[in-house]
N, C-alpha and C positions, 0 to 999 in steps of 0.2 A: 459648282456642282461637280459631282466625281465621275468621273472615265464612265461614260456608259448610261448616265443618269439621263441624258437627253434623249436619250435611245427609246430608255422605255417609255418616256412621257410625251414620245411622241408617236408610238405606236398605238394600233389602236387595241382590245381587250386582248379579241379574237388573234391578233397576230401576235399578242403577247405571249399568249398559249401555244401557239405552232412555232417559236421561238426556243421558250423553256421545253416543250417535248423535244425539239430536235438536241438540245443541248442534254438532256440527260440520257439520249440515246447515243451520242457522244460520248459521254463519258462510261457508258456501261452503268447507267444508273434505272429506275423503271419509273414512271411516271403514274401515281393515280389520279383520278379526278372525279369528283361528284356530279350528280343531275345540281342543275341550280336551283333544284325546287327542293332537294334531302335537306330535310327541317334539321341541321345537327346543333343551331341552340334552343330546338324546343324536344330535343331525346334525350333520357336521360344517360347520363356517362357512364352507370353502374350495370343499369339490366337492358336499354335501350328504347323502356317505354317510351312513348310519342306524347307527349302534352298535347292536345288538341286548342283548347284554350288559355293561352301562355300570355296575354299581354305586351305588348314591345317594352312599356315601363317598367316590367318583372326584370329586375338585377340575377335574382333569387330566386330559386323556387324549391317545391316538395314535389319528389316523384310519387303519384298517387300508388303505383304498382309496389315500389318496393321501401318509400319513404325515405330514400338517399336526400339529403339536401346539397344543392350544391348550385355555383354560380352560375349565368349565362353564358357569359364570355369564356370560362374554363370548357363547359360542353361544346361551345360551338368550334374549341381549339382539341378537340381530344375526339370527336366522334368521326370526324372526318377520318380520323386512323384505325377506326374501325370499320369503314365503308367495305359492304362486302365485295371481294374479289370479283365473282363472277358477274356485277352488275359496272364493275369500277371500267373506264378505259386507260387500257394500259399503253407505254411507250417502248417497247424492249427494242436493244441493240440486236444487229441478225445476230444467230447462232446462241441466244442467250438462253 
């Protein structure tokens, strides 16, 4: 295992988090983070409609609003960087 690997797996989620915020406040970095309930692979990645009924076995899908198609796995890795600011929690270094 490499330098540090045991670390995390042997942390638990929660302290895995108060972990990485304090380290990017460290470093001068900001930290966001989502509710764990923001559906970001059932939004779409183009206009941010909400799929209400998305199936877990949908790979795929059609956004009804704007007709984008696009993957699961690509949205749920792109919406997340559009999580709005004023709901996101942030980690800033003082004086940032």
């Amino acid at each position: 295992m490499k330098p540090g690997a045991v670390d995390v797996a042997d942390a638990g989620l929660g302290d895995l988090l108060r972990q990485v915020a304090y380290e990017t406040a460290w470093h001068g970095c900001r930290l966001h983070t989502a509710d764990r309930f923001y559906p970001s692979s059932e939004s779409c990645s183009a206009c941010g409609h909400v799929q209400q009924a998305l199936p877990l076995a949908a790979r795929a899908h059609r956004c009804d609003a704007c007709g984008a198609v696009a993957d699961r796995d690509h949205d749920a890795a792109v919406n997340p960087a559009r999580w709005p600011a004023r709901t996101a929690q942030t980690a800033h270094p003082a004086g940032a």
